[in-house]
N, C-alpha and C positions, 0 to 999 in steps of 0.2 A: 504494500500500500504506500502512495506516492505523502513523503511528507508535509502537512499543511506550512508552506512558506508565511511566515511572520517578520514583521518591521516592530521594532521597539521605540516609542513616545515618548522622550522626557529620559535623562543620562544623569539623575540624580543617586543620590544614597543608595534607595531601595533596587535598582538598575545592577548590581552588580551579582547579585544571586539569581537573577531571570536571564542575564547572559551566560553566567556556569549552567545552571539546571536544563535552556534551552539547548546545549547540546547533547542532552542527556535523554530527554524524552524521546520515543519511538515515534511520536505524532506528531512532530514540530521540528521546525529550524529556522532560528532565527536568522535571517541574512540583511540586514539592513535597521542602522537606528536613526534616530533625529531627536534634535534639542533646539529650543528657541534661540539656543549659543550655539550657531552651527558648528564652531570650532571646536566645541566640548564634544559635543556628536560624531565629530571626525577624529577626534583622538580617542573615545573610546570604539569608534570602529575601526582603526588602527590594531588596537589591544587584543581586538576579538577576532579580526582576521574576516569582516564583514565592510557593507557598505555606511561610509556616514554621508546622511542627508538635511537638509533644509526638512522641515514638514511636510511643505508643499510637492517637495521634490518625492519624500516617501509615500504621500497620498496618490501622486500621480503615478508608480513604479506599478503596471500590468501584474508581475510577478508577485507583490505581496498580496496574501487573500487575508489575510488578519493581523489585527494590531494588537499592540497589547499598549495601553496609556498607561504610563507612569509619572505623570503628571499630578503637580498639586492639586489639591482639592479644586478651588475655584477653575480650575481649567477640565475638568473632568467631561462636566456635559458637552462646552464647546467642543473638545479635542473626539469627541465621541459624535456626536453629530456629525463634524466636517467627514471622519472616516466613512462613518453610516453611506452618507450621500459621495462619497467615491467610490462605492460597495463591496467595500472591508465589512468584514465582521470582525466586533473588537472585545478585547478584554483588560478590565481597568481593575484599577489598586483600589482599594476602598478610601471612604466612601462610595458607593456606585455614583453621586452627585452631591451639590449642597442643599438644593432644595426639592421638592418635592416636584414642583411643577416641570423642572427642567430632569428629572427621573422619569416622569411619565411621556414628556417629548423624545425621549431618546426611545423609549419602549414600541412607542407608537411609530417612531419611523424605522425601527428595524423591521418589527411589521411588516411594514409596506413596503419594505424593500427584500422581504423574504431573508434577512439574516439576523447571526447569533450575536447577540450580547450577552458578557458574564463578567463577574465579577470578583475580587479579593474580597472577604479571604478565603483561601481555599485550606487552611490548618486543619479544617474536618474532615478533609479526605486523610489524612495522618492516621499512622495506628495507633494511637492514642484515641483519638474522642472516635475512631472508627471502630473498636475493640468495645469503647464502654456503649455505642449504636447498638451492637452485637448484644450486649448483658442484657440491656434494657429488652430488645425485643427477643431475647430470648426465655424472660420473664426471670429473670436473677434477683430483681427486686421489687418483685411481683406486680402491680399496675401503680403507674407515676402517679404521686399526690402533689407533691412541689418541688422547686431547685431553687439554689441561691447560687448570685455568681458576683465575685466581689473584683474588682483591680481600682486598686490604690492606689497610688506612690506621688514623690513631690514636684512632678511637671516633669517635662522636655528640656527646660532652659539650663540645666546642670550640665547636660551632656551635648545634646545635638548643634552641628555649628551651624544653621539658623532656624533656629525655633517660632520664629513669630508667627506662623502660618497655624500652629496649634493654638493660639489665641483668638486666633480672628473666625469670622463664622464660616463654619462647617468644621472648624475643630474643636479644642475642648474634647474632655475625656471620653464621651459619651461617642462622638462622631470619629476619633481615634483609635481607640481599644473596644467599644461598644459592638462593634460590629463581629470582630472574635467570639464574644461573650454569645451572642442575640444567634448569629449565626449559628452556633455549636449548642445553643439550647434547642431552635429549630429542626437542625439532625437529630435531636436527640429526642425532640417531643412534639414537634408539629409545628404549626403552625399560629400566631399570635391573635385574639381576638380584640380586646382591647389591653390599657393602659392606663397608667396613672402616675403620677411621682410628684415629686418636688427638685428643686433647681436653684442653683445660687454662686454667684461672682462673689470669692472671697475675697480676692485680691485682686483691687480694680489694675494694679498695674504691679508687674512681674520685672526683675533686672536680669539679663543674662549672663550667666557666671560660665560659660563654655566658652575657648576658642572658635572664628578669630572673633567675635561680637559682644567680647568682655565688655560688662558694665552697660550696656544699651538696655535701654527702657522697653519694654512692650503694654503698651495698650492692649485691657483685655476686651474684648468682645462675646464673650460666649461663657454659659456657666463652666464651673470647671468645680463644683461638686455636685450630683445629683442621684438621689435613690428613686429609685421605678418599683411598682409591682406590674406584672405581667398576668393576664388571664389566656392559658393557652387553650386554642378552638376543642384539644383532645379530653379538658378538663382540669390539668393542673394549674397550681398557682406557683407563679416565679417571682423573689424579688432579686436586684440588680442596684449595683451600688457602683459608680466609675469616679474619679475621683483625683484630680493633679494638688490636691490638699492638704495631704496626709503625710506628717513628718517619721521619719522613722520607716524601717521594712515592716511592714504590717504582716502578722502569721495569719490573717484570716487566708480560709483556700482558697481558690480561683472557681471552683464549681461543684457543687454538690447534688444531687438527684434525690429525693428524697421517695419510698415504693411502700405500697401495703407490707412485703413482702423481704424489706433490705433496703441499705443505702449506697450509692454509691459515689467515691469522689472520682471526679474526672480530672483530667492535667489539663496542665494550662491553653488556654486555647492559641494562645499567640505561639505555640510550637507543635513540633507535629508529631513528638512523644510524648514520654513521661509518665511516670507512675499511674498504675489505675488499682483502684482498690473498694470493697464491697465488703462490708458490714451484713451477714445476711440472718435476720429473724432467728432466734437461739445461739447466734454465733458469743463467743466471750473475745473478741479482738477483731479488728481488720483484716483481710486476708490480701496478698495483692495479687493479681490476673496478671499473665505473661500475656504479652501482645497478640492478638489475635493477626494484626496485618500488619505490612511491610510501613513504608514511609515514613518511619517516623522518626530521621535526621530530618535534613531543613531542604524540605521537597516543595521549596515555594515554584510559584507553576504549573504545578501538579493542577491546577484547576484551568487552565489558561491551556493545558497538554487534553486534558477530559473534552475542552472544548473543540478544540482541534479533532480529537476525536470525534465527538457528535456532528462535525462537519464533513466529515469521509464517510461515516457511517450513517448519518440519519437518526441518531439514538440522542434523546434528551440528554442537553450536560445538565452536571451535576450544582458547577456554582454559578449560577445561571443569574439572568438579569431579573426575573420574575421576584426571588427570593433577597435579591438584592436590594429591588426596590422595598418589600416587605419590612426589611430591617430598616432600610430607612426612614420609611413610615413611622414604624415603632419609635425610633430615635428622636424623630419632629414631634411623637404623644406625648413622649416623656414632658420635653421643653411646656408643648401647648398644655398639659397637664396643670401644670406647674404654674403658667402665668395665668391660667384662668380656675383655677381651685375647681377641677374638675377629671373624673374619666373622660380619656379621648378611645372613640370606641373606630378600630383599623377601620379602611376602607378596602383595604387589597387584600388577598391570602396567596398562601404560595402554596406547592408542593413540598413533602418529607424529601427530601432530598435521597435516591434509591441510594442502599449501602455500597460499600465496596464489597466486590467477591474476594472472597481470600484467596488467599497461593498466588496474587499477583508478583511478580519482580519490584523493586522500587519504581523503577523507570518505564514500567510496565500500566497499559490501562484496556478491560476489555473494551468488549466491541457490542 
């Protein structure tokens, strides 16, 4: 099977592990990137032994059939439309957009234009939260009551060298890491019905203490703590707490399932292993579950490869734009929650996202 040719959008940070894994996948190869710095673009397609372009130059390239956008947030829906209408089919970093409306424009014009949009993040396809998909439906913790899904820590502005884009709207904890959390509850239990939470700017303005942007000030724009409950369409109750506030490593876990029948914690969702472990009804201790499936070093792509795949094949992917927009949704309840002291009841639903079969290879995706 001929490999789906991809051009990569945007040669920032997160760009350096989609051009290793892209040559790894059986359903993809990446030949061509671009950056708004065409000269950044061209030195890292120097590196990789690929083509570097202008954007317009990799929108207009016959040869690529999909993009993958790695582009910051505010540029997501643009960079994803322009592709749409050169009839690429694309796959973006999370958030799937900033807003809502420009979520549902992008939806609508792949639509009509008969192609795939998907979305980061793809961590759920990992054997980690794909091993505890497995317990759960295999009734290990007998039928789902609730989950909690916590990430804490003290901002971006410590480490990253330029953080200001997590302040401004469509970032913030919630639009950041939220997406990990929401996504890997979705695998895990359905679909969301409605929403509720509360939201808050602790700190109207942040200083950056990272190279090279020492001592710059950033205006905040967007909460940057906020706790959710979640009503999922299958019946459980989820609550959800994100958070750039919290001084100190915080020991809360990252995900917990809660079962008639057992508990289970899940790993973290921002990677694609890690521990899994299941409390079950008479038990006196924790037990932990050896991995059911492969991927679980840092197989980013692996959803952006699935999609590639459903493009050869014809077969729904996995981290699709449908469920992408769904988490987004959920993400603008939270906020509208929040400023109008009220449940925001979903408008959209998605599909359970189908599991992975086991005994794949890492780099391996069926068909």
């Amino acid at each position: 099977m001929e490999k789906i040719k991809v051009g990569i959008i945007g040669t920032g940070n997160i760009s350096g592990i989609y051009f290793q894994n892209g040559k790894r996948f059986e359903s993809m190869e990446v030949v061509a990137c671009a950056d708004i710095d065409v000269e950044r673009a061209k030195a890292k397609a120097a590196e990789h032994g690929i083509r570097g372009y202008s954007v317009e130059e990799l929108l207009a390239d016959p040869e690529i059939q999909m993009v993958i956008n790695l582009t910051i947030p505010q540029a997501h829906a643009p960079v994803m439309l322009q592709a749409l209408e050169a009839g690429k089919h694309v796959f973006v970093e999370k958030p799937f957009t900033v807003t809502r409306e420009e979520g549902l424009q992008v939806l609508e014009l792949a639509k009509r234009k008969g192609l795939l949009v998907g979305s980061a993040p793809d961590t759920f396809l990992g054997g980690g939260i794909q091993t505890s998909v497995k317990l759960v439906e295999d009734g290990w913790i007998g039928t789902p009551i609730g989950a909690t899904a916590f990430m804490v820590c003290g901002g971006h502005e410590s480490w990253h060298p330029a953080p200001e884009f997590y302040y401004h709207k469509g970032g913030g904890p919630m639009f950041d890491m939220g997406p990990y959390y929401l996504t890997a509850l979705i695998a895990l239990l359905g679909p969301i019905s409605r929403v509720t939470g509360s939201a808050r700017i602790s700190f109207p303005e942040r200083t950056i203490t990272s190279q090279p942007k020492f001592g710059q000030k950033v205006t905040v724009e967007t909460p940057t703590h906020i706790a959710g409950i979640m009503d999922f369409a299958s019946g459980p109750i989820g609550t959800i707490l994100t958070s750039f506030d919290v001084r100190g490593n915080s020991l809360l876990p990252r995900i917990e399932v809660y079962g008639s029948e057992g508990t289970l914690i899940v790993p973290d969702p921002n990677g694609f292993g890690g521990p899994v472990r299941v409390w079950r009804a008479g038990a006196k201790e924790w037990s932990e579950i050896p991995l059911t499936h492969g991927k679980a070093e840092n197989a980013r792509g692996v959803g952006a490869a699935d999609m590639a795949r459903a493009i050869q094949t014809g077969r729904k992917h996995r981290a699709n734009g449908e469920m992408a927009y769904h988490v987004l949704e959920a993400m603008h309840g939270f906020h509208d929650a929040s400023e109008q002291g009220s449940h925001y009841v979903m408008k959209s639903t998605c599909e359970q996202p189908a599991p992975m079969p086991l005994g794949l290879a890492d780099f391996s995706l069926d068909d």
